[in-house]
C-alpha positions as CSV (number, residue, x, y, z in Angstrom):
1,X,4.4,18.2,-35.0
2,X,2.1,15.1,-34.6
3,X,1.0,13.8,-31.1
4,X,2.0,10.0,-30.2
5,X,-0.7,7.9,-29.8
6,X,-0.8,6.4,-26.6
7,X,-3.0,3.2,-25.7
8,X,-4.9,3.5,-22.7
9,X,-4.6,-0.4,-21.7
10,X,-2.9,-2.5,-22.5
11,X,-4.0,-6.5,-23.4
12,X,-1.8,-8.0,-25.5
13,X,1.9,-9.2,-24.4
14,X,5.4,-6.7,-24.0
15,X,7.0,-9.0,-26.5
16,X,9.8,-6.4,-26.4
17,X,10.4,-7.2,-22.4
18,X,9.9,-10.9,-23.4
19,X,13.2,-12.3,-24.7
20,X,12.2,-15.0,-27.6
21,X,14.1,-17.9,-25.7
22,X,13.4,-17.5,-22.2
23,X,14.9,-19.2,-19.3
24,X,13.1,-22.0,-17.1
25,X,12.8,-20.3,-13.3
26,X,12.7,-21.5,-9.9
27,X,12.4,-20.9,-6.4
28,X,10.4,-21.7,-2.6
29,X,7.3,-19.1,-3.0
30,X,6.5,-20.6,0.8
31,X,8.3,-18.2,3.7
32,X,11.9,-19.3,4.5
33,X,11.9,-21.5,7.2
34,X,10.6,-24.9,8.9
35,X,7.0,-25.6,8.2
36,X,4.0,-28.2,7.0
37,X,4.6,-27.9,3.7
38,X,7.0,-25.4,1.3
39,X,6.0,-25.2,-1.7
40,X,8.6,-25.1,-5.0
41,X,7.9,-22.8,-8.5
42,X,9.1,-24.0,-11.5
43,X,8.0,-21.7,-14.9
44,X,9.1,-21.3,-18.3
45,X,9.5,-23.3,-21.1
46,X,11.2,-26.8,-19.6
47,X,9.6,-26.4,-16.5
48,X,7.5,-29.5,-16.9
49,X,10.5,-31.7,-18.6
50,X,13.0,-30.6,-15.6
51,X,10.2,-32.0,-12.9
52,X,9.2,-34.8,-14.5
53,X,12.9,-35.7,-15.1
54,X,13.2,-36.7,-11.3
55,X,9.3,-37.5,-11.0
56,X,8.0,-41.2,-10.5
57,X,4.8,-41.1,-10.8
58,X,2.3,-40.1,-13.7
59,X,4.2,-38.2,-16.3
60,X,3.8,-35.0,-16.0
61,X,4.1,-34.6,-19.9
62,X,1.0,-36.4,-20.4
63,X,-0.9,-34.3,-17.4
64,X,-3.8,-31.7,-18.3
65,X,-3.6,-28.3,-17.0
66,X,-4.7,-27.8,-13.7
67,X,-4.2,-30.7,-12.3
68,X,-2.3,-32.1,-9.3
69,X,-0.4,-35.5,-9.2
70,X,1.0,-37.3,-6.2
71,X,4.3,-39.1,-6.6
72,X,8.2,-39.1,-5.8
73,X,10.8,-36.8,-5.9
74,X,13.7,-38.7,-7.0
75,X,17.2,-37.7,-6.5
76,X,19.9,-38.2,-9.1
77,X,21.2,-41.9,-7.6
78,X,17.6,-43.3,-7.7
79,X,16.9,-43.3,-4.3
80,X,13.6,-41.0,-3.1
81,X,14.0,-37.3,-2.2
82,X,11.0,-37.3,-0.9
83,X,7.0,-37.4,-1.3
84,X,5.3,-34.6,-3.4
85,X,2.2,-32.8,-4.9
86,X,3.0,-31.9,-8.8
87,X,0.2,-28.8,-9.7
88,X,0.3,-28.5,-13.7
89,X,-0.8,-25.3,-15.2
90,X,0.2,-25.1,-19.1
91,X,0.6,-22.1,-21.2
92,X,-1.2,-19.6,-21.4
93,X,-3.5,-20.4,-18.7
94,X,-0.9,-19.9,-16.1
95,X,-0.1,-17.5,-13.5
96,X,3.2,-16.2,-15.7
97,X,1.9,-17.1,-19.3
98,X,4.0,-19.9,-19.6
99,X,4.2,-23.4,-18.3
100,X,4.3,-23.9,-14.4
101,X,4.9,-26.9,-12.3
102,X,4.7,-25.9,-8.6
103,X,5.5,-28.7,-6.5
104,X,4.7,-29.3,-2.8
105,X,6.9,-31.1,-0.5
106,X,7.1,-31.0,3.2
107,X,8.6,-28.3,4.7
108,X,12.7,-29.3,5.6
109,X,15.2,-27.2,4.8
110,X,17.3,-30.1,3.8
111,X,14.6,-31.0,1.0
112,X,13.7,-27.7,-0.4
113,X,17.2,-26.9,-0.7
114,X,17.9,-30.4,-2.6
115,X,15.2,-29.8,-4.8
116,X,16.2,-26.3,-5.4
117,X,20.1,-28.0,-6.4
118,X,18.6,-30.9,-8.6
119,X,16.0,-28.0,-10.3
120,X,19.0,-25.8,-11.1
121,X,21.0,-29.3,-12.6
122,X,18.3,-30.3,-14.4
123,X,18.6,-26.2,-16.3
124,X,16.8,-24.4,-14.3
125,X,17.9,-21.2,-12.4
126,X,16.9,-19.4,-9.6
127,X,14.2,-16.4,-10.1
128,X,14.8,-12.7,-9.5
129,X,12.8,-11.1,-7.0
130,X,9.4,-10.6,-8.2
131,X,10.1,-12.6,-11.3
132,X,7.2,-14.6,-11.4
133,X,4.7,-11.8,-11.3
134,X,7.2,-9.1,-13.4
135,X,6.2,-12.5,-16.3
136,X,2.7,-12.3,-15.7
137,X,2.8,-8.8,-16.2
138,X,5.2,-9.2,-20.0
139,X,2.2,-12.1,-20.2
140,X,-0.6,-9.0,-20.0
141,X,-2.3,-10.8,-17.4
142,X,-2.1,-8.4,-15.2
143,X,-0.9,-3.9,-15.6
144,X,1.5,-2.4,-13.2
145,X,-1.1,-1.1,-10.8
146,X,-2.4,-4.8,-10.2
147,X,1.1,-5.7,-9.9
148,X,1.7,-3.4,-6.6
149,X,-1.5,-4.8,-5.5
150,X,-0.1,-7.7,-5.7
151,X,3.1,-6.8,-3.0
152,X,0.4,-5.0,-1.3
153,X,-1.6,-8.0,-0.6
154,X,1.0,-10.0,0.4
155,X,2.2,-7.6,2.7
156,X,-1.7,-6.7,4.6
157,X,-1.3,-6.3,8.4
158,X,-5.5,-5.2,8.5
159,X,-8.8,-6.1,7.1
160,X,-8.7,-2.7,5.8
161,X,-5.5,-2.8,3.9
162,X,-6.6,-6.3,2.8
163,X,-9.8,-4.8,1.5
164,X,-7.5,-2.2,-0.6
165,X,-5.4,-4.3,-2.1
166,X,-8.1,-6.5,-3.3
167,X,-9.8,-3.7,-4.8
168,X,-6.8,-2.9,-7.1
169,X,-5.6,-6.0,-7.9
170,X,-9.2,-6.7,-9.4
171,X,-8.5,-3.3,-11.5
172,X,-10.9,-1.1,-10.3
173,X,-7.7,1.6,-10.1
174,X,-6.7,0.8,-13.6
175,X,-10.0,1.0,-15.2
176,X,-10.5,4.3,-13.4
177,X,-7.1,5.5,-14.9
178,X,-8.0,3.9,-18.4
179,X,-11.2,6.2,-18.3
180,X,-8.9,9.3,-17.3
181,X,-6.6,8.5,-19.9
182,X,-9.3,7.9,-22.2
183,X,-10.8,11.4,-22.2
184,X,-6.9,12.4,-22.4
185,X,-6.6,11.5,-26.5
186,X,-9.8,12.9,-27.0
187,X,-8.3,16.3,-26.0
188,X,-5.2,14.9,-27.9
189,X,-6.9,14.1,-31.2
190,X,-8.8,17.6,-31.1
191,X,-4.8,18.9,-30.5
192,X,-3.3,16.8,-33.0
193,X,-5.7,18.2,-35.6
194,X,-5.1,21.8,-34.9
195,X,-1.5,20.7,-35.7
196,X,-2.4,19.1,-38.8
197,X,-3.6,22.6,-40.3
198,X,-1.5,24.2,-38.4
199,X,-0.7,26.2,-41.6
200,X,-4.9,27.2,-42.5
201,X,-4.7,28.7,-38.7
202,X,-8.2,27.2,-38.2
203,X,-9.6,25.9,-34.6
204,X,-10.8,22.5,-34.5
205,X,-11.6,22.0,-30.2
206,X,-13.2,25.0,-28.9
207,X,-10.7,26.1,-26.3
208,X,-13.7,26.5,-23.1
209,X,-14.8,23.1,-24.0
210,X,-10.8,21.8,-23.5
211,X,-10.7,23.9,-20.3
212,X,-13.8,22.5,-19.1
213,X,-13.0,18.4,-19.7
214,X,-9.2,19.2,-18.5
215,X,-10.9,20.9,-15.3
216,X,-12.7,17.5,-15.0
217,X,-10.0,15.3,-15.2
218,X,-7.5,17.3,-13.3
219,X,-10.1,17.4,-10.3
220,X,-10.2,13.7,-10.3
221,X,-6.4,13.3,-10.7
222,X,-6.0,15.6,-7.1
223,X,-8.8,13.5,-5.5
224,X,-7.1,10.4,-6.6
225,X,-3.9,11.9,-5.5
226,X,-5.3,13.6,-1.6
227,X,-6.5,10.1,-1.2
228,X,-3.0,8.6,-0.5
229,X,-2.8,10.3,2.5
230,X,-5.6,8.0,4.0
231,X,-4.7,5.1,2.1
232,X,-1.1,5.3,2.9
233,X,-2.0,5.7,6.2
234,X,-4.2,2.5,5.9
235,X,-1.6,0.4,4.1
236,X,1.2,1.2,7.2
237,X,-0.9,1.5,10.0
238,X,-2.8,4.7,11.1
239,X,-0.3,6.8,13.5
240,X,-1.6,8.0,16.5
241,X,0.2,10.4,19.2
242,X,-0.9,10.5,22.5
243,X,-0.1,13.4,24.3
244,X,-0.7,15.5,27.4
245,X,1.1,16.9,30.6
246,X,3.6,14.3,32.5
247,X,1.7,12.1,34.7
248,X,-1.6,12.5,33.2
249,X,-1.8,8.4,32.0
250,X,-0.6,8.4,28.8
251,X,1.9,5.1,29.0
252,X,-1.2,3.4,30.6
253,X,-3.5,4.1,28.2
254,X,-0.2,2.6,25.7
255,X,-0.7,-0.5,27.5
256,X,-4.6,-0.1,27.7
257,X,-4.7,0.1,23.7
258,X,-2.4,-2.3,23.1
259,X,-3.3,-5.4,25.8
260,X,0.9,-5.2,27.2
261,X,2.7,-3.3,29.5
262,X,4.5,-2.0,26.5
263,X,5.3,1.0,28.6
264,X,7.0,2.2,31.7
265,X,4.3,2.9,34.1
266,X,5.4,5.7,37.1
267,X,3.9,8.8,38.9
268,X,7.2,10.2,38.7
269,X,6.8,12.7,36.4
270,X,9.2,12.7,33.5
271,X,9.5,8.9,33.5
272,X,8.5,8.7,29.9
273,X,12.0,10.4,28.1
274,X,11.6,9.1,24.3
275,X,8.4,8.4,22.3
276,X,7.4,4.6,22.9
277,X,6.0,2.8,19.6
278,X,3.8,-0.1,19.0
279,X,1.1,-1.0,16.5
280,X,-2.5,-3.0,17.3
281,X,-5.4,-3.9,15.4
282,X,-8.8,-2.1,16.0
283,X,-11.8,-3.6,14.5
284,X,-9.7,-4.6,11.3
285,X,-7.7,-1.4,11.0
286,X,-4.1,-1.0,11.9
287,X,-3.1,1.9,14.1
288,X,0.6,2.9,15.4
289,X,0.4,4.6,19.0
290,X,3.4,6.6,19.7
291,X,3.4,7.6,23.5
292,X,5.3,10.9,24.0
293,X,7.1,12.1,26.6
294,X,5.2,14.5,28.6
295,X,5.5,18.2,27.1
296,X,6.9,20.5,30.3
297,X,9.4,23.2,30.5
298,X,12.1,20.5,31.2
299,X,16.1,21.3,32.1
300,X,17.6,17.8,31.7
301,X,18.8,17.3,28.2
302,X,17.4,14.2,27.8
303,X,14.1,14.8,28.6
304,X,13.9,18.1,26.7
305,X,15.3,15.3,23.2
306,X,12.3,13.3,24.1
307,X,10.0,16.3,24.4
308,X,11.3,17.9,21.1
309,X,10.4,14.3,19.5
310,X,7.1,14.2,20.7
311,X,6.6,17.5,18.9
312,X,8.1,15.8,15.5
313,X,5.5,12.8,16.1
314,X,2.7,15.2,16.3
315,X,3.4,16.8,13.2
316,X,3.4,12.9,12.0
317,X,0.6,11.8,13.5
318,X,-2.9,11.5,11.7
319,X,-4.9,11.1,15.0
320,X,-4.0,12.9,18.0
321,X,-5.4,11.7,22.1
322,X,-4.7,14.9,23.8
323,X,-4.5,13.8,27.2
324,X,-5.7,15.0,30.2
325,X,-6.8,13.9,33.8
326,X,-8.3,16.0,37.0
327,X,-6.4,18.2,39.1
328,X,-6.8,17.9,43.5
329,X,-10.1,19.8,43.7
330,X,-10.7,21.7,40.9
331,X,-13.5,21.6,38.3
332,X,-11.9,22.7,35.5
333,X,-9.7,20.7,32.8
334,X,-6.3,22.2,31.1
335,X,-5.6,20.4,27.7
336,X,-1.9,21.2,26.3
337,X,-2.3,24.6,24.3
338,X,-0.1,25.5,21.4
339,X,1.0,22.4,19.7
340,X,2.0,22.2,16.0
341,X,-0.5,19.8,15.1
342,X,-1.4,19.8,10.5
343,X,-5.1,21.3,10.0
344,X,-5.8,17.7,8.6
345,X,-5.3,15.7,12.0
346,X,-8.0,15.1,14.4
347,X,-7.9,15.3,17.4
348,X,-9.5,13.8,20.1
349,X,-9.7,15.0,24.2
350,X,-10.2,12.5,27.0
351,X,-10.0,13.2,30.5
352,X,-8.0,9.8,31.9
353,X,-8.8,9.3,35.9
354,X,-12.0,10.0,36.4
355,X,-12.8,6.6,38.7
356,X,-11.1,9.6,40.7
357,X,-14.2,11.7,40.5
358,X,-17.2,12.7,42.4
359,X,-20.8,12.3,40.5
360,X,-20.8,16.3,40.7
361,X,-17.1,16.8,39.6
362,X,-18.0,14.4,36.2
363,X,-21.7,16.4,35.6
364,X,-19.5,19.6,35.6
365,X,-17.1,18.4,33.2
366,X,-19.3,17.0,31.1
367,X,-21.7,20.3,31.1
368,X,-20.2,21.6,28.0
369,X,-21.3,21.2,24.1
370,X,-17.5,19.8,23.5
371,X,-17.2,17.8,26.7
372,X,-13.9,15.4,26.7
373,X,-14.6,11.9,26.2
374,X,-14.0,10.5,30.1
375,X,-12.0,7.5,30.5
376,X,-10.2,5.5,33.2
377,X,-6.8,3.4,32.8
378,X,-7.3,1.3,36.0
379,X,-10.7,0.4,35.2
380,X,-11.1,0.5,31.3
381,X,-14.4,3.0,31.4
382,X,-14.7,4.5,28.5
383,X,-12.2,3.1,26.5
384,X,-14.2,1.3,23.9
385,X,-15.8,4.9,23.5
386,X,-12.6,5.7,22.5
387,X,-11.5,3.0,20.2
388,X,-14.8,3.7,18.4
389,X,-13.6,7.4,18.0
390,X,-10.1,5.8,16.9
391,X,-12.0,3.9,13.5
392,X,-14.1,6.9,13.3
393,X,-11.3,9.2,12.8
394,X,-9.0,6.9,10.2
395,X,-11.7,7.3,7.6
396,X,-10.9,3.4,7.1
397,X,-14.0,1.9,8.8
398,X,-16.5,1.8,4.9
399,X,-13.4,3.0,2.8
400,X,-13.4,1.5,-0.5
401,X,-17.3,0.1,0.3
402,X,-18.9,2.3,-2.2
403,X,-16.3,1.8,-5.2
404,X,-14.5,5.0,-4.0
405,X,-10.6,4.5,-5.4
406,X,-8.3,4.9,-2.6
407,X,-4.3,5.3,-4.0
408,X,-2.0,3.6,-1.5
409,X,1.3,2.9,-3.4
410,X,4.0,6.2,-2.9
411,X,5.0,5.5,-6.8
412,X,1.5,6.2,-7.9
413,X,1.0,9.2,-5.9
414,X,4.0,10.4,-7.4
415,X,3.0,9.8,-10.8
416,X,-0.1,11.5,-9.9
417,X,1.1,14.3,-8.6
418,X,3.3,15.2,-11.9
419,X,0.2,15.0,-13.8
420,X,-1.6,17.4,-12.0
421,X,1.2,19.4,-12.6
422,X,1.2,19.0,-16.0
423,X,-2.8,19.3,-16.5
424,X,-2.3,22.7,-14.8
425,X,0.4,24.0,-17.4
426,X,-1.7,23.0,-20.0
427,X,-5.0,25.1,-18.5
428,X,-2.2,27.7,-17.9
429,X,-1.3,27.6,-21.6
430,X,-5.1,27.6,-22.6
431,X,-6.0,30.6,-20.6
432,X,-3.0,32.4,-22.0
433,X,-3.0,31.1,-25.7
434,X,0.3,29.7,-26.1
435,X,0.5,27.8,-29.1
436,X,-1.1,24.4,-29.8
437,X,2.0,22.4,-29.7
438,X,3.4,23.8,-26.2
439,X,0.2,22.8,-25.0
440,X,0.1,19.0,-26.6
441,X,3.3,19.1,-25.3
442,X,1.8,19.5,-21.7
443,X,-0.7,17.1,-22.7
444,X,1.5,14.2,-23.5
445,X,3.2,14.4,-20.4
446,X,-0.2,13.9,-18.3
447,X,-0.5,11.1,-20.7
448,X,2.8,9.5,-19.8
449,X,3.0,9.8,-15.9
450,X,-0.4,8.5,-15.9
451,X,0.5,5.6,-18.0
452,X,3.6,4.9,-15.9
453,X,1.1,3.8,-13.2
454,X,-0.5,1.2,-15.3
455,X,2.0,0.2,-17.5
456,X,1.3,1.9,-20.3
457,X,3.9,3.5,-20.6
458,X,7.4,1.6,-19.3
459,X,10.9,1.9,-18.7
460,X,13.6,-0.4,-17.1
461,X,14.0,1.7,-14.0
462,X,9.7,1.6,-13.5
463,X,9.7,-2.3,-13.8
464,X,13.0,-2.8,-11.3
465,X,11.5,-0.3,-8.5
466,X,7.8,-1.9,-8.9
467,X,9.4,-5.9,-9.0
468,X,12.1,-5.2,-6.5
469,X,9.5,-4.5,-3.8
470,X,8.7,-8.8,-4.1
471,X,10.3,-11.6,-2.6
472,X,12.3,-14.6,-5.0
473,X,8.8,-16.7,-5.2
474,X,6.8,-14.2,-6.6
């Protein structure tokens, strides 16, 4: 039984995902709609002859690479379409490997959809979702990983999750993963020669030195993987729950956060029955504030649904404002007890209100080592206090700063997480002495989910979920 060697990266072109006669592609990589300009992709191997066969202007068969030409689109009875920017980029120094004409027109629907007619008559068709990119990626301009970063990008709400995608796209996740997989064949090749001999029953890899580099790598692999939590978190927007007694503030401090009366604001208790969501953008990081329905023993049944969700949104939540304000002449301040909040939220206390208070009420409150941070809805004290505990909290304000990988892509976790899996079968199998080949056997599966991630390793159903995640122009 021999072990399958398994590259770790991967430079050179899928020629078998590359079909030797591939078809010309088009399609508007500008958002649907009415704008400036929209601009037009046109790649594969007649995608300069099928522009230039309703160009007037400089041939585009004579043009350099990276160059841009003004002329006329002409339609089909000689009469002008309209005026345009040609953009050359010849193979192999395109986006997708092979020749690319994207053409910029302004931005009717009428012309882009007239272009888009005379493309496909002139033998072009229109691109799959994610088309362009799934090309760059048969190309080997670009692994799997930098591929999501790619949809990722596209699809950034925050500096943060901008900051992310950046970071993978410019492969600092796949060299990380080539490294991991890297140290992988070396436990392999030490495996593969046990299994060689098997039949001398000698011991070529010391089994505590295996245990110790598999020990490494699985520690990495569960960092790698814990860190989605954060970077999903990131990549969606960082949920927030704010909860507390009825008529404490919590729909005004909703409308505080987020700048609009996003919120029914009443001092009937209760007004609040279902959670109330909205997203906003602190200091480059996005953050979804749910505001609950104020937990009470309630008897209407409506009221005691939107209770029982506010429960499910603080099991959800990554941040929790557990709200409070003053009651009629009393010192003391009663925060909601007993909620099912995960050990991994935080949680933060604020006392809303307190432009309510007396100097000598606030000094009391504040008098202890965990005082509540003190903040008023009608006059905004203390709420940038709180928006700095907000950025704090996320674990987003310097992420990725220091070269620290953060995982935000669900498919990649997954991966990861069946690796870990496997890297703990095959300690299991060392500590127990199970033969050599059920433990390369554990071993090439650590391999293969990790080189899903990447590319490495492929399959159909890996390329379709990663390239159906992209619009038609990408």
């Amino acid at each position: 039984m021999q072990l399958q060697p398994l590259v770790t990266h991967r430079t050179a072109p899928l020629t078998h995902l590359n079909p030797p006669t591939m078809s010309t592609i088009c399609a508007i990589s500008t958002p649907h709609g009415i704008g400036g300009i929209a601009v037009i992709r046109v790649s594969g191997p007649q995608a300069i002859s099928a522009v230039d066969s309703m160009w007037k202007g400089k041939s585009l068969a004579q043009a350099t690479t990276h160059t841009a030409h003004l002329g006329q689109i002409i339609r089909p009875d000689g009469t002008p379409l309209d005026q345009a920017v040609a953009t050359v980029y010849r193979t192999p120094r395109s986006f997708t490997g092979d020749d690319t004409v994207e053409i910029s027109v302004h931005g009717s629907l009428y012309i882009q959809q007239e272009l888009l007619r005379q493309l496909i008559h002139a033998g072009c068709r229109m691109a799959e979702p994610g088309e362009f990119t799934r090309r760059a990626f048969i190309a080997g301009h670009m692994d799997l990983a930098q591929a999501d970063a790619i949809a990722d990008l596209i699809a950034a709400r925050s500096r943060a999750a901008h900051r992310l995608a950046m970071q993978q796209m410019r492969g600092a996740f796949s060299r990380r993963l080539a490294q991991l997989r890297q140290n992988l064949l070396t436990l392999a090749s030490l495996l593969e020669l046990e299994l060689d001999f098997s039949e001398e029953d000698v011991e070529f890899a010391d089994r505590t030195h295996l245990s110790n580099l598999a020990t490494e790598i699985k520690t990495e692999v569960d960092r790698l993987n814990s860190s989605f939590a954060v970077g999903n978190a990131i990549r969606t927007g960082v949920p927030v729950a704010i909860v507390g007694a009825p008529n404490v503030g919590k729909s005004s401090l909703l409308n505080r956060l987020l700048g609009d009366d996003r919120a029914i604001v009443s001092d009937i208790p209760g007004t609040t029955r279902d959670t109330v969501e909205d997203t906003t953008d602190i200091d480059g990081i996005t953050f979804r504030f749910i505001d609950t329905a104020g937990l009470r023993s309630a008897t209407d049944p409506i009221e005691r649904l939107g209770i029982a969700r506010s429960h499910d949104a603080l099991r959800k939540a990554r941040i929790v404002i557990s709200l409070a304000a003053p009651a009629a002449k009393c010192d003391t301040i009663s925060f909601e007890t007993g909620l099912d909040i995960p050990d991994d939220t935080t949680v933060i206390y604020a006392v809303n209100k307190t432009d309510l208070l007396t100097a000598l009420r606030r000094e009391k409150i504040q008098s202890d080592d965990s005082a509540p941070l003190l903040i008023s809805t009608r006059t905004g004290e203390g709420l940038d206090a709180l928006r700095k505990q907000l950025v704090d909290a996320s674990g987003a304000g310097s992420l990725g700063d220091d070269g620290t990988i953060v995982v935000t892509n669900a498919r990649h976790a997954a991966a990861l997480t069946a690796a870990a899996a496997a890297l703990e079968r095959f300690l299991g199998a060392l500590r127990t002495g199970l033969p050599t080949d059920l433990a390369a056997q554990d071993l090439r599966e650590v391999l293969h989910h990790l080189g899903t991630i990447t590319g490495a390793v492929t399959t159909p159903d890996i390329l379709s979920t990663v390239f159906s995640r992209f619009c038609i122009g990408k």
